[in-house]
N, C-alpha and C positions, 0 to 999 in steps of 0.2 A: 569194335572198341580197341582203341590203343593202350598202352602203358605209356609213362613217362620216358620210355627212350625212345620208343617210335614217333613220340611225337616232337622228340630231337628238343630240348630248351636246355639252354646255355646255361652253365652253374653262375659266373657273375661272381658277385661280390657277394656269399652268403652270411656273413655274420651277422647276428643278434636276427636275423630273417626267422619267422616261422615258416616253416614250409606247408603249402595246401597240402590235402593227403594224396600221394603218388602209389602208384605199384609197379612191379616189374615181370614180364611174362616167364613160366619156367626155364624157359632156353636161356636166360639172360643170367636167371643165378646160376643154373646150372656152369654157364664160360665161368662166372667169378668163384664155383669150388673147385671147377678147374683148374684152378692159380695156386690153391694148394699142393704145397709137397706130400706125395705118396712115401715118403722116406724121413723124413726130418722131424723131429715132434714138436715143433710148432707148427706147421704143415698141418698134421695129423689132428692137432687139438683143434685148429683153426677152422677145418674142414667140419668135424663133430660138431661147433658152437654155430657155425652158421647153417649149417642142414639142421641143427634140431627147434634155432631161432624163427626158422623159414617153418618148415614141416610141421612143428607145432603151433605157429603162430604164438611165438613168444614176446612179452614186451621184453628190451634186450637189455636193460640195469635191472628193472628189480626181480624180473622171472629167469630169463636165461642165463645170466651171471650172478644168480641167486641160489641154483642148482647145486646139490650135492651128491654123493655118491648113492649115499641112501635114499635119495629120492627118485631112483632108476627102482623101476620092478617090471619085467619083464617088458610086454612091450609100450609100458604107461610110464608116462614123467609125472612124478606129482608134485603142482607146480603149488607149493605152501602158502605163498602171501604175496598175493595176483591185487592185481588194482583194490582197493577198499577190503586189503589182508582179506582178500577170498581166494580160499584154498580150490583147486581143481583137480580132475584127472585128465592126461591129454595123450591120444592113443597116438602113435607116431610108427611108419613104416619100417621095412625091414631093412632097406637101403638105407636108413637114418638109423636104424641101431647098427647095422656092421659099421656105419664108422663113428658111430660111439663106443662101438667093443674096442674098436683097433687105437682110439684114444687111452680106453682104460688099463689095454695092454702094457702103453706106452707108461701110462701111472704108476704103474705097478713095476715097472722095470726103473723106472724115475725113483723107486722108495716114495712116492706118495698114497700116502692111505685114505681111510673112509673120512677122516677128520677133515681135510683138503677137500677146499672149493671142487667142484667138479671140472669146471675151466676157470685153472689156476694157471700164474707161471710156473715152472720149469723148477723154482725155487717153492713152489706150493704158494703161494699169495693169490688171493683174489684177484684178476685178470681184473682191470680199471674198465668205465665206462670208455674212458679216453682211446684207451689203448685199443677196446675191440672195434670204436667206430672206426680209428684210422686203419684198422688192418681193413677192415672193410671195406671202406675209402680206395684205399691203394690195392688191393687185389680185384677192385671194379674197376680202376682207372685201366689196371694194364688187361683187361681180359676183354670191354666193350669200349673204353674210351675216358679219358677226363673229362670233357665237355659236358657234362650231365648232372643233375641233382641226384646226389649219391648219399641216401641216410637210410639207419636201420630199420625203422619202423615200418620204412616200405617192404621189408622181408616179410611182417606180419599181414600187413594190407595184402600183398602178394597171393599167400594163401588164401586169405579171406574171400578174394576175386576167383582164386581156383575153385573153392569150395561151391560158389554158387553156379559158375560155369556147368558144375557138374550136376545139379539141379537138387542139391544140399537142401534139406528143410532148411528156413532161417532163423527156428528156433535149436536145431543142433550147430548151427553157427556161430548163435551166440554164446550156446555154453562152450566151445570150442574157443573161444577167444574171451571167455569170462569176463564178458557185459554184464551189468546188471539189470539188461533187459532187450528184450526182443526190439524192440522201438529206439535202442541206442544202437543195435547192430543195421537196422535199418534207416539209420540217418548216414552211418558209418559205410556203407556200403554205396547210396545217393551221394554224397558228397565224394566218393573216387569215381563213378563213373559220370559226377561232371567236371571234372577236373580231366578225365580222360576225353571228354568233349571237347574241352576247349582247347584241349591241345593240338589235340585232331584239327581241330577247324581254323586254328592259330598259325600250322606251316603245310602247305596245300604244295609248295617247290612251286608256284607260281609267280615268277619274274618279268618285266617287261623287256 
Protein backbone atom coordinates (compact mmCIF):
# COMPACT_ATOMS: atom_id res chain seq x y z
CA UNK A 1 0.00 0.00 0.00
CA UNK A 2 1.03 3.52 -0.78
CA UNK A 3 0.31 6.90 0.88
CA UNK A 4 -0.48 9.86 -1.14
CA UNK A 5 3.31 10.87 -1.51
CA UNK A 6 4.37 7.72 -2.82
CA UNK A 7 2.20 7.79 -5.05
CA UNK A 8 3.66 11.42 -6.20
CA UNK A 9 0.19 13.47 -7.49
CA UNK A 10 0.68 16.94 -8.24
CA UNK A 11 -1.17 19.61 -6.02
CA UNK A 12 -2.73 21.73 -9.25
CA UNK A 13 -5.05 24.06 -8.86
CA UNK A 14 -6.81 23.03 -5.36
CA UNK A 15 -9.44 25.49 -4.59
CA UNK A 16 -13.00 24.94 -3.89
CA UNK A 17 -11.53 20.99 -4.79
CA UNK A 18 -12.58 18.28 -2.20
CA UNK A 19 -10.05 16.17 -1.61
CA UNK A 20 -10.49 12.00 -1.89
CA UNK A 21 -9.21 10.81 1.64
CA UNK A 22 -5.32 10.58 1.43
CA UNK A 23 -2.84 9.64 4.36
CA UNK A 24 0.70 9.98 4.92
CA UNK A 25 3.28 7.29 6.11
CA UNK A 26 5.07 8.03 9.73
CA UNK A 27 8.42 8.95 8.33
CA UNK A 28 6.76 11.56 6.27
CA UNK A 29 5.24 13.51 9.43
CA UNK A 30 7.72 12.61 11.23
CA UNK A 31 10.44 15.17 8.21
CA UNK A 32 7.40 17.90 8.72
CA UNK A 33 7.88 18.02 12.92
CA UNK A 34 11.18 18.15 11.87
CA UNK A 35 10.69 21.60 10.44
CA UNK A 36 9.84 22.83 13.85
CA UNK A 37 12.11 24.86 16.00
CA UNK A 38 13.43 23.02 19.21
CA UNK A 39 14.01 26.86 20.54
CA UNK A 40 11.45 29.38 19.44
CA UNK A 41 7.91 29.01 20.69
CA UNK A 42 6.13 29.01 17.87
CA UNK A 43 8.38 26.05 16.96
CA UNK A 44 7.56 24.37 20.21
CA UNK A 45 3.75 25.05 20.08
CA UNK A 46 3.73 24.02 16.34
CA UNK A 47 5.44 20.85 16.95
CA UNK A 48 2.86 19.91 20.23
CA UNK A 49 -0.49 20.77 17.84
CA UNK A 50 0.61 18.72 15.14
CA UNK A 51 2.09 15.32 17.11
CA UNK A 52 -1.10 15.50 19.22
CA UNK A 53 -3.36 16.24 15.89
CA UNK A 54 -1.52 13.21 14.24
CA UNK A 55 -1.08 10.77 17.44
CA UNK A 56 -4.50 11.26 18.57
CA UNK A 57 -6.20 11.37 15.53
CA UNK A 58 -7.70 14.75 15.89
CA UNK A 59 -10.22 16.42 13.67
CA UNK A 60 -7.97 19.78 13.48
CA UNK A 61 -10.81 22.89 13.93
CA UNK A 62 -13.11 21.50 16.18
CA UNK A 63 -11.06 18.95 18.38
CA UNK A 64 -7.36 19.97 18.11
CA UNK A 65 -7.79 23.74 18.22
CA UNK A 66 -10.66 23.23 20.55
CA UNK A 67 -8.26 21.88 23.35
CA UNK A 68 -7.60 23.54 26.65
CA UNK A 69 -5.45 23.21 29.24
CA UNK A 70 -7.87 21.45 31.43
CA UNK A 71 -8.50 18.96 29.16
CA UNK A 72 -4.79 17.35 29.50
CA UNK A 73 -4.81 14.65 32.44
CA UNK A 74 -2.18 12.75 32.44
CA UNK A 75 -1.62 10.62 29.63
CA UNK A 76 -5.49 11.26 28.06
CA UNK A 77 -6.76 14.35 26.05
CA UNK A 78 -10.42 14.75 26.55
CA UNK A 79 -11.52 15.62 23.57
CA UNK A 80 -15.24 17.52 24.71
CA UNK A 81 -17.24 18.20 21.54
CA UNK A 82 -15.98 15.69 18.75
CA UNK A 83 -18.20 15.31 15.68
CA UNK A 84 -22.16 15.29 16.79
CA UNK A 85 -20.65 17.12 20.43
CA UNK A 86 -19.41 13.58 21.27
CA UNK A 87 -17.21 13.88 24.02
CA UNK A 88 -14.18 11.16 24.25
CA UNK A 89 -11.05 9.97 25.87
CA UNK A 90 -7.94 9.66 23.75
CA UNK A 91 -4.83 7.98 25.10
CA UNK A 92 -1.76 9.60 23.36
CA UNK A 93 2.04 8.52 23.86
CA UNK A 94 4.85 9.75 25.73
CA UNK A 95 6.72 11.21 22.80
CA UNK A 96 3.47 13.32 22.26
CA UNK A 97 3.26 14.42 25.86
CA UNK A 98 7.06 15.58 26.16
CA UNK A 99 6.35 18.03 23.63
CA UNK A 100 3.16 18.97 25.07
CA UNK A 101 5.02 19.62 28.40
CA UNK A 102 7.70 21.59 26.66
CA UNK A 103 4.74 23.59 24.98
CA UNK A 104 3.21 24.21 28.35
CA UNK A 105 6.58 25.18 29.77
CA UNK A 106 6.84 27.69 27.13
CA UNK A 107 2.91 28.99 28.29
CA UNK A 108 3.80 29.42 31.43
CA UNK A 109 6.76 31.40 30.95
CA UNK A 110 4.51 33.30 28.03
CA UNK A 111 2.00 34.39 31.36
CA UNK A 112 -0.55 32.21 29.67
CA UNK A 113 -2.83 30.43 31.92
CA UNK A 114 -5.60 27.67 32.21
CA UNK A 115 -8.23 30.20 30.67
CA UNK A 116 -5.93 30.24 27.13
CA UNK A 117 -6.67 28.06 24.35
CA UNK A 118 -4.19 25.32 24.62
CA UNK A 119 -2.65 26.27 21.04
CA UNK A 120 -3.04 29.65 21.24
CA UNK A 121 -0.91 32.68 19.84
CA UNK A 122 1.75 33.98 21.58
CA UNK A 123 -0.67 36.78 22.53
CA UNK A 124 -3.15 33.87 23.92
CA UNK A 125 -5.96 33.86 21.10
CA UNK A 126 -7.13 30.94 19.51
CA UNK A 127 -4.80 29.77 16.85
CA UNK A 128 -7.21 30.12 13.52
CA UNK A 129 -8.19 27.10 11.20
CA UNK A 130 -6.29 29.35 8.54
CA UNK A 131 -3.33 29.88 10.29
CA UNK A 132 -2.54 26.06 11.51
CA UNK A 133 -3.44 24.63 7.83
CA UNK A 134 -0.74 27.04 6.32
CA UNK A 135 1.82 26.23 8.93
CA UNK A 136 1.19 22.89 7.91
CA UNK A 137 1.22 23.57 4.45
CA UNK A 138 4.58 25.29 4.60
CA UNK A 139 6.51 23.06 7.09
CA UNK A 140 5.30 19.97 4.48
CA UNK A 141 6.41 21.85 1.51
CA UNK A 142 9.96 22.49 2.85
CA UNK A 143 10.65 19.14 4.82
CA UNK A 144 9.13 16.44 1.50
CA UNK A 145 8.25 18.97 -1.15
CA UNK A 146 5.46 21.24 -2.55
CA UNK A 147 4.24 19.14 -5.34
CA UNK A 148 1.76 17.24 -3.17
CA UNK A 149 -1.66 17.42 -1.79
CA UNK A 150 -0.89 18.67 1.57
CA UNK A 151 -4.21 19.02 4.09
CA UNK A 152 -4.75 18.15 7.74
CA UNK A 153 -7.10 15.69 7.89
CA UNK A 154 -4.66 13.35 6.36
CA UNK A 155 -2.72 13.70 9.78
CA UNK A 156 -6.04 11.80 11.23
CA UNK A 157 -6.48 9.29 8.21
CA UNK A 158 -2.69 8.72 8.86
CA UNK A 159 -3.20 7.19 12.20
CA UNK A 160 -6.20 5.56 11.55
CA UNK A 161 -4.00 3.55 8.61
CA UNK A 162 -1.25 2.96 11.53
CA UNK A 163 -3.71 1.80 13.92
CA UNK A 164 -4.96 -1.04 11.64
CA UNK A 165 -1.41 -1.81 10.25
CA UNK A 166 -1.01 -2.74 13.64
CA UNK A 167 -3.82 -5.24 13.80
CA UNK A 168 -6.12 -2.62 16.03
CA UNK A 169 -9.68 -4.14 16.65
CA UNK A 170 -11.89 -1.96 14.32
CA UNK A 171 -14.14 -1.45 16.94
CA UNK A 172 -11.14 0.34 19.31
CA UNK A 173 -10.61 2.38 16.09
CA UNK A 174 -13.54 3.62 15.82
CA UNK A 175 -13.84 4.78 19.39
CA UNK A 176 -10.31 6.21 18.72
CA UNK A 177 -11.47 8.42 16.18
CA UNK A 178 -15.17 9.06 17.54
CA UNK A 179 -17.36 7.50 14.75
CA UNK A 180 -20.42 6.93 15.45
CA UNK A 181 -20.12 3.45 14.53
CA UNK A 182 -17.99 0.58 13.59
CA UNK A 183 -19.67 0.54 9.83
CA UNK A 184 -18.63 4.38 9.47
CA UNK A 185 -14.95 3.65 10.44
CA UNK A 186 -15.16 0.86 8.08
CA UNK A 187 -16.31 2.66 4.94
CA UNK A 188 -13.54 5.28 6.31
CA UNK A 189 -10.76 2.96 6.25
CA UNK A 190 -12.19 1.23 2.30
CA UNK A 191 -12.33 4.42 0.90
CA UNK A 192 -8.22 5.41 1.85
CA UNK A 193 -6.91 2.18 0.90
CA UNK A 194 -8.68 2.73 -2.50
CA UNK A 195 -7.54 5.80 -3.09
CA UNK A 196 -4.04 4.44 -2.08
CA UNK A 197 -4.91 1.96 -5.18
CA UNK A 198 -5.20 4.14 -7.46
CA UNK A 199 -2.61 5.93 -6.94
CA UNK A 200 -0.31 3.20 -7.00
CA UNK A 201 -1.58 1.98 -10.05
CA UNK A 202 -1.97 5.88 -11.57
CA UNK A 203 2.23 6.46 -11.70
CA UNK A 204 4.15 2.99 -12.47
CA UNK A 205 7.47 5.66 -13.85
CA UNK A 206 6.63 3.79 -17.01
CA UNK A 207 7.59 6.11 -20.14
CA UNK A 208 8.03 5.33 -23.76
Amino acid sequence: MTSALDGHRPAGNNKGRRFDPTFYEPRQVEQILGQCSRTAPTGIRDAALLAVTWRAALRANCEALALNPGDLDGSTVRVLHGKGDKARNVQVSAGCLALIDHWLGVRSELGLGKSDPLFCTLEGRRMSYPAFDAMFKRRAAKSVGPDFRWHLHALRASRAIELERAGTLLSVISAFLGHASVAETDTYLRKLHRTAEVEAAGDDGWSL
